[in-house]
N, C-alpha and C positions, 0 to 999 in steps of 0.2 A: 660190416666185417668183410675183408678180404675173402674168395673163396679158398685161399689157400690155406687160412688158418679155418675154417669153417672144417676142409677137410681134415687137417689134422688134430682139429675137436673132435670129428666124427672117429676118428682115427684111436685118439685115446679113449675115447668112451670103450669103445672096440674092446681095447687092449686091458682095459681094466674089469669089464664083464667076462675077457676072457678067463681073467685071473680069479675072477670070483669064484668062477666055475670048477677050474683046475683045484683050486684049496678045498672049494667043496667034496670033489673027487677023489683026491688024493690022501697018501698019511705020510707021516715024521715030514723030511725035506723037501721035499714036494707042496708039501702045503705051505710050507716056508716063501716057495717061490713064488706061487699064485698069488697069495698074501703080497707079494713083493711086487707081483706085476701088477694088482690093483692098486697100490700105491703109488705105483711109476704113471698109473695112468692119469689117476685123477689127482694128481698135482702138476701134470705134464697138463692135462685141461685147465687145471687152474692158472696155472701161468698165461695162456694162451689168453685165456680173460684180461687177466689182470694187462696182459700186452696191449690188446684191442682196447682198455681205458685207457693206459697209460698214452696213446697215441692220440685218442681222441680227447684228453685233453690236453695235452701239449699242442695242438691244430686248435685252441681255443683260448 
C-alpha cells in the first residue's frame, strides 16, 4: 500500500472516531452530523481498500 493512501486511511479512521464522538456528545442536529461524519469516514476507508485491491490485481 502506497503511503499516501495509508495516510488517508489513517485519516479517515480519524474522521470517523471523530464523529463517533461528536454524536455521542451531542443532541437533535448535531448528532445528525457526527453520525454523518462517521459514515463519510468509514466508507471513505472503505474505498481506499477496495482501491489498493482493485490496483493490485489489475498489476496481476
Amino acid at each position: 500500500m502506497i503511503p499516501s493512501r495509508v495516510f488517508f486511511l489513517v485519516l479517515s479512521v480519524l474522521i470517523a472516531v471523530t464523529g463517533l464522538f461528536a454524536a455521542a456528545a451531542a443532541h437533535n442536529y448535531l448528532q445528525a452530523f457526527g453520525l454523518g461524519l462517521f459514515g463519510f469516514g468509514t466508507f471513505f476507508a472503505l474505498g481506499c481498500i477496495k482501491r489498493h485491491f482493485d490496483e493490485r490485481e489489475a498489476a496481476h
